[in-house]
C-alpha positions, 0 to 999 in steps of 0.5 A: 500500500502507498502512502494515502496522499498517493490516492488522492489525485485532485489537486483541489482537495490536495491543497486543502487537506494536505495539511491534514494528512501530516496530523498524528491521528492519520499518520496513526490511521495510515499506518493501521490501514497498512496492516489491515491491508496486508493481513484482512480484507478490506474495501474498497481497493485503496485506489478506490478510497478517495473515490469521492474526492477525485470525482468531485473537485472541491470547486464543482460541489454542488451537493453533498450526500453522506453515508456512514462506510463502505458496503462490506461485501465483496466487489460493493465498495468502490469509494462512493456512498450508496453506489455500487460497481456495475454487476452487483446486486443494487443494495436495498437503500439505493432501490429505496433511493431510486423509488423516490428519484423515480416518484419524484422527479420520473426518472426510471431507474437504472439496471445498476448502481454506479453513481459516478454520473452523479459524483460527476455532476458535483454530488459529493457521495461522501461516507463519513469512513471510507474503509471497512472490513470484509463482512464486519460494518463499521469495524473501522469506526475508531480509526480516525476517518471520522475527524478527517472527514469532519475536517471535509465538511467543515472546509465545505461550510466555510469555503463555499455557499448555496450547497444542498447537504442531503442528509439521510438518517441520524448519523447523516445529520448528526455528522452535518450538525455544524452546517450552516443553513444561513450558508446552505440548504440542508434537507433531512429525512430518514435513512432509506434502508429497509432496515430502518423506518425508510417509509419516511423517506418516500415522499422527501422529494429531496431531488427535485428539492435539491434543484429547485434551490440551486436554480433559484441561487443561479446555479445549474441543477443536477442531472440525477438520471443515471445512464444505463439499462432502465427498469421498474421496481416492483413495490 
């Protein structure tokens, strides 16, 4: 495994997190992700967990979603929340994600779940870890992720306005607590996983949310259809 920086490729986020990466805590957190590696099995591939960063340069930002950590399946996790590599089984949150796209907005969704088209259009599909082990969610909890990607929200409230954070479940919105919606436009709604409460994300409209504000701050709305083979879900 190479050092972290050697994974971050945009120069834009380069810049502002050089100085984090010099800090004790991911020092500590490189060096334990280099043991991981080499003894378990770990996602996504290291290439893939600055993902998120290199698909959206910190000036195309126009949304951020937060997630909690990578799917912990094998060929899941490829460094963005909610998506999956094409040729896995689309998760049970991102059906639920794209009902709601469909319901909203009537956009069919997609045979896959690759959403680097969105992380394209300036979505910043941001997991609040961004490593975890095979079979076991959360087993990265303790390792430091959670400070530098706090440090990344927080360099997104200061440096930039009019960002629409959608923020999916207690977690999500407990990790953006520090926002500010003077800055911003921050939309709430509950986790669409099946295994929480998720019938209280149908209906968030969240999408069409999300572009009405953008446009009304003159700012180009996001294309949320994601292109591929479309299908219906059943309900």
């Amino acid at each position: 495994m190479q050092d972290l920086t050697e994974y971050l490729h945009d120069p834009s986020w380069k810049k502002l997190l050089g100085a984090e990466f010099e800090k004790p805590y991911m020092k500590e957190l490189e060096a334990t992700l280099e043991k991981e590696y080499e003894s378990k099995t770990i996602y996504p591939k290291p290439e893939n967990i600055f993902a998120a960063f290199n698909l959206t340069p910190f000036h195309k930002i126009k949304v951020v979603i937060i997630g909690q950590d990578p799917y912990h399946g094998p060929n899941q996790a490829h460094g963005l929340c909610f998506s999956v590599q094409k040729g896995v089984k689309i998760p049970p949150s991102l059906v639920n994600i794209y009902k709601e796209l469909e319901s909203d907005l009537g956009i069919l969704p997609p045979t896959h779940g690759n959403l680097e088209s969105w992380a394209n259009e300036g979505v910043l599909l941001l997991n609040a870890l961004l490593t975890v082990e095979d079979g076991s969610p959360m087993a990265h909890k303790n390792l430091g992720w959670d400070q530098f990607t706090d440090r990344v929200i927080d360099l997104i409230n200061e440096h930039k306005e009019n960002v629409v954070f959608l923020l999916w479940g207690a977690p999500a919105q407990k990790k953006a607590k520090s926002v500010d919606e003077k800055k911003h436009c921050v939309l709430k709604t509950v986790h669409p996983s099946p295994l929480s409460s998720y019938r209280g994300y149908f209906g968030c409209q969240h999408f069409s949310k999300c572009n009405e504000f953008l446009k009304s701050k003159g700012i180009n709305p996001i294309d949320w259809k994601v292109p591929g083979t479309f299908s219906t879900f059943s309900n």
